[in-house]
C-alpha positions, 0 to 999 in steps of 0.5 A: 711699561717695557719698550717695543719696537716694531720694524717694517722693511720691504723692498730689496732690502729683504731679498738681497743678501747683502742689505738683509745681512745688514739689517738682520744685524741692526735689528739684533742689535735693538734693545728690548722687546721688538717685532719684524714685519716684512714684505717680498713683493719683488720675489713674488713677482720674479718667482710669478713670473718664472711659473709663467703667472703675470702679476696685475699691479693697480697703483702700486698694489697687487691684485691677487687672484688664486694663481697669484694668492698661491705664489705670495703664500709660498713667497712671504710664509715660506722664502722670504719669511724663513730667510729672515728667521734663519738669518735672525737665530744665526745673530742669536735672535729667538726668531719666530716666523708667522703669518696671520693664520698662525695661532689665529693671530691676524684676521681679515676680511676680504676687500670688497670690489668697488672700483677695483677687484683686488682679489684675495686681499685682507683688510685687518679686522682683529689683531691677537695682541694677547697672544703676541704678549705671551709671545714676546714676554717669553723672549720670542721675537715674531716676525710676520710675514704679510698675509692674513686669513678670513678664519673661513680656510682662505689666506689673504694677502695684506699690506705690510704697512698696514699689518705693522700700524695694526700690530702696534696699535694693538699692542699700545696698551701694553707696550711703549712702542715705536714703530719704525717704517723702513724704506729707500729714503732717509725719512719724509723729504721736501725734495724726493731726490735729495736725501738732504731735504730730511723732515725731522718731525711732522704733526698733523698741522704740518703734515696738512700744510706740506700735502697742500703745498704738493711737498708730501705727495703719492704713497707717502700720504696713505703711509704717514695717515698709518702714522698718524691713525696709530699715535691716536691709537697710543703708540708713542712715536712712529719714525719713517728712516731709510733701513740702514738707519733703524737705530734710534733719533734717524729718519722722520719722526711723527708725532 
């Protein structure tokens, strides 16, 4: 099968100039058939804030009311999401920018209230695999932006974790992908604040072991589980690397 790659970045590294500068030129530079999945969490915030709109965090993760889902669809599907596909077709990359109502290509539904209410937020429910084939056999190169709809006229606001590890397992029968988890450290490390403490591969064995042991700890467990959830699903290999590393054999692989 044709190879697939499939990168999520967030944090600064999207909404810096310089950082995006470095990864849109990377990210060009892959070869074969891929796919950009990003965030924009602290645009969302900055630009809330400046409309005078204060954004509720709960362990991490936003709560999104109707004044706050407005900001994220205008953050993710408009700023952020255009930024990069300008900046991707000035590398000659046949960009194209979507969210999950685009074409009916991601549908969620709204997280139901247990402990916590997080509002508009989508849990994924379906991923439109064959349209994103027709897509990216046209030499397309999708770039999603984290929002999702309920196919009821309402928008969502979505993990781009999650939106990435579903993309990939939707699109593992018909694709040899990888999926590449950027974020500020160089992979999955045994002491977070030294960078040459690297993991280079972990399995479910290790990966049990090294959580027992409180080595993997915090948000790091839900996002190697996404790793793990999408090789069961047949993605061939998941790699969790720093942005600045997204070429292959870098970071963390889990197999």
């Amino acid at each position: 099968m044709d190879k697939l790659t499939i990168i999520k970045v967030g944090g600064k590294i999207v909404e810096e100039e310089a950082t995006l500068r470095k990864l849109l030129q990377d990210f060009s530079a892959l070869e074969g058939y891929k796919i950009l999945v990003h965030g924009g969490g602290r645009s969302a915030t900055k630009i809330a804030s400046q409309l005078g709109i204060e954004s509720q965090m709960v362990e991490g993760r936003r709560i999104t009311d109707a004044e706050t889902l407005k900001v994220v669809t205008m953050v993710y599907g408009g700023l952020v999401n255009k930024n990069i596909v300008a900046g991707l077709q000035s590398l000659n990359v046949n960009a194209l920018g979507l969210t999950g109502a685009d074409m009916n290509l991601i549908r969620s539904e709204k997280r139901p209230v247990t402990t916590v209410d997080y509002g508009y937020v989508g849990d994924v429910k379906e991923v439109n695999a064959t349209l994103l084939v027709s897509l990216i056999k046209q030499g397309i190169v999708p770039v999603l932006a984290p929002l999702t709809h309920d196919k009821e006229g309402n928008m969502l606001n979505t993990n781009a974790d999650t939106i990435a590890g579903e993309t990939a397992k939707a699109l593992a029968t018909s694709f040899d992908v990888t999926l590449v988890y950027c974020f500020e450290k160089k992979g999955v490390l045994r002491d977070e604040n030294d960078d040459n403490t690297l993991i280079p591969l972990i399995n479910r064995n290790t990966f049990t072991q090294l959580v027992t042991e409180g080595i993997i700890q915090g948000g790091m467990i839900p996002k190697l589980e996404n790793s793990f959830q999408a090789i069961e699903a047949g993605v061939k290999e998941v790699i969790i690397t720093k942005a600045d590393a997204i070429a292959p054999g870098q970071g963390t692989c889990v197999k």
